[in-house]
KOLLO-550924 format. One record per residue (C-alpha): x, y, z. Coordinates in Angstrom, 1 decimal, m for minus. Example, Ala and Ser with C-alpha at 12.3 -4.5 7.8 and 13.67 -1.06 7.14 Angstrom:
BEGIN
<r><xx>12.3</xx><yy>m4.5</yy><zz>7.8</zz></r>
<r><xx>13.7</xx><yy>m1.1</yy><zz>7.1</zz></r>
! end
This chain:
BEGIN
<r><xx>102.0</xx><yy>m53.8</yy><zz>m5.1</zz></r>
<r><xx>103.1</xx><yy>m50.1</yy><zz>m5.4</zz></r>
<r><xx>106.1</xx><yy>m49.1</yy><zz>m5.1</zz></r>
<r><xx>107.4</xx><yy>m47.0</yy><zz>m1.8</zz></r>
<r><xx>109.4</xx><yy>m43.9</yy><zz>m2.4</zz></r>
<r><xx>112.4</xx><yy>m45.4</yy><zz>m1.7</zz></r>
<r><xx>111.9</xx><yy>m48.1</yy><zz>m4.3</zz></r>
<r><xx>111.0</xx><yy>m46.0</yy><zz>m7.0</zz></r>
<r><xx>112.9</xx><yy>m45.4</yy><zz>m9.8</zz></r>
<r><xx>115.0</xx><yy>m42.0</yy><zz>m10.7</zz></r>
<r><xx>113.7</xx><yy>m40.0</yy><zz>m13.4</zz></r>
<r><xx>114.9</xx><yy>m40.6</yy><zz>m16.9</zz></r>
<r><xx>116.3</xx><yy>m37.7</yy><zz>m18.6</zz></r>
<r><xx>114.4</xx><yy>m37.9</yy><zz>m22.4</zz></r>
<r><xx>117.7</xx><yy>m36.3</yy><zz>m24.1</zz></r>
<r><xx>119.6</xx><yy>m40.1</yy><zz>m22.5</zz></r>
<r><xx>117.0</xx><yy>m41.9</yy><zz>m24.0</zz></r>
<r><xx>117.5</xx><yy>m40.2</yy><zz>m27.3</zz></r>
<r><xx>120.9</xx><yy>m41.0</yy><zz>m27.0</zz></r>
<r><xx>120.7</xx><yy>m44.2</yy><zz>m26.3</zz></r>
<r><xx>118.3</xx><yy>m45.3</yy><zz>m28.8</zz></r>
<r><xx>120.5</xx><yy>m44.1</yy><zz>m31.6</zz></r>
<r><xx>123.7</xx><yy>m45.5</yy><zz>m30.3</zz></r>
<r><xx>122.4</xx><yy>m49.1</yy><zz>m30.2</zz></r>
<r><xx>118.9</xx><yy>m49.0</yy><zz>m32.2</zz></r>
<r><xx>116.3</xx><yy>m51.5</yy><zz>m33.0</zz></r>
<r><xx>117.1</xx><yy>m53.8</yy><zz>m35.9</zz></r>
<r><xx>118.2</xx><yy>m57.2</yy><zz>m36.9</zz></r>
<r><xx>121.4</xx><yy>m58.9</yy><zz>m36.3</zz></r>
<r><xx>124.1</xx><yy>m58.8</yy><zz>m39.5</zz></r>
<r><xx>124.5</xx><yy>m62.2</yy><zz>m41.0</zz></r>
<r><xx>128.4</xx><yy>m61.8</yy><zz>m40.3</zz></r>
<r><xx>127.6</xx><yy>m61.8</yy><zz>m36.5</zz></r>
<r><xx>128.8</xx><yy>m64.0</yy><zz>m33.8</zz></r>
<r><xx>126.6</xx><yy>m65.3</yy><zz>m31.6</zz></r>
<r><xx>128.2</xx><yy>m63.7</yy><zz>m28.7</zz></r>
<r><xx>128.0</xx><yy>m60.3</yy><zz>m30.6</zz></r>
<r><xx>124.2</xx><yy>m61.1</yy><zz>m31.2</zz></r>
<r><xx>123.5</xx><yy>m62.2</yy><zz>m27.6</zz></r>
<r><xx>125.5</xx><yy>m58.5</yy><zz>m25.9</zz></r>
<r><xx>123.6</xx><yy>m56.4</yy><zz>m28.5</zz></r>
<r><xx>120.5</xx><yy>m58.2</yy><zz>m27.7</zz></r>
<r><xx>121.7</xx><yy>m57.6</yy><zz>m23.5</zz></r>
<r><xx>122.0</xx><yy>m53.5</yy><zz>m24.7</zz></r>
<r><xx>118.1</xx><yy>m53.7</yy><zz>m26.1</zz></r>
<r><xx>116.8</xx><yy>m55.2</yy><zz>m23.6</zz></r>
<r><xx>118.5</xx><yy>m52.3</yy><zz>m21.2</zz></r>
<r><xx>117.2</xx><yy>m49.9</yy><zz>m23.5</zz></r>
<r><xx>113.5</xx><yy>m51.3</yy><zz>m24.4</zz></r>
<r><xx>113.4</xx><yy>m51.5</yy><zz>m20.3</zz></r>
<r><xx>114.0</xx><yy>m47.7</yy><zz>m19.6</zz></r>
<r><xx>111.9</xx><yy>m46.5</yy><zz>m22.7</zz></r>
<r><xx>109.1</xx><yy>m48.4</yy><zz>m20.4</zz></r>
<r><xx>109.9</xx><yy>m47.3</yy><zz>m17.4</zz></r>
<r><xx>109.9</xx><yy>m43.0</yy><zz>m19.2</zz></r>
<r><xx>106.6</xx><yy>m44.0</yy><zz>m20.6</zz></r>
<r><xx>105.2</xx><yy>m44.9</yy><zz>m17.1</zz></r>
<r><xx>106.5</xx><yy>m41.9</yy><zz>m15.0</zz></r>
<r><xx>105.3</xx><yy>m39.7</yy><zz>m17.7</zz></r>
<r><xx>101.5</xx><yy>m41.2</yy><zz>m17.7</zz></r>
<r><xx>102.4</xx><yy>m42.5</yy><zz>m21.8</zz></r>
<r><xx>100.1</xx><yy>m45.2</yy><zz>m23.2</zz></r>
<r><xx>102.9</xx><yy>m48.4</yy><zz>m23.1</zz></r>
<r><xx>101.3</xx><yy>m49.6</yy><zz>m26.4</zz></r>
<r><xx>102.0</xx><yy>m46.5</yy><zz>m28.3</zz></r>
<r><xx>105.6</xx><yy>m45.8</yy><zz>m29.8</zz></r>
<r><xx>108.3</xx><yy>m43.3</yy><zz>m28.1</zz></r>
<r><xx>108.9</xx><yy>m40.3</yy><zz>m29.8</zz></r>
<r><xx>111.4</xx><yy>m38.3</yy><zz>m28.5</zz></r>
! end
């Protein structure tokens, strides 16, 4: 079902994005890591992983290809 305008989701500024991705970027969890610290980082991915989808669609981006900002 499409969305309605008033379901749709605000633009996503690429510079945020940018900024986000290099505060809390992809990569495995530190063997010194608690699981609690493992399971919030993972929370802050999924966040992340979940805009960079949501850019890619309002700017007509193939999903399967990588985000370069």
């Amino acid at each position: 079902m499409a969305e309605t305008l008033d379901e749709q989701f605000p633009g996503i500024p690429p510079a945020l994005l940018k900024k986000l991705n290099s505060m809390v970027p992809e990569r495995c969890p530190e063997i010194s890591w608690t699981t609690e610290e493992i399971m919030f980082y993972a929370g802050q991915r999924g966040l992340i992983r979940m805009l960079n989808e949501k850019y890619k669609e309002q700017n007509n981006m193939d999903p399967d290809e990588p985000l370069v900002l």
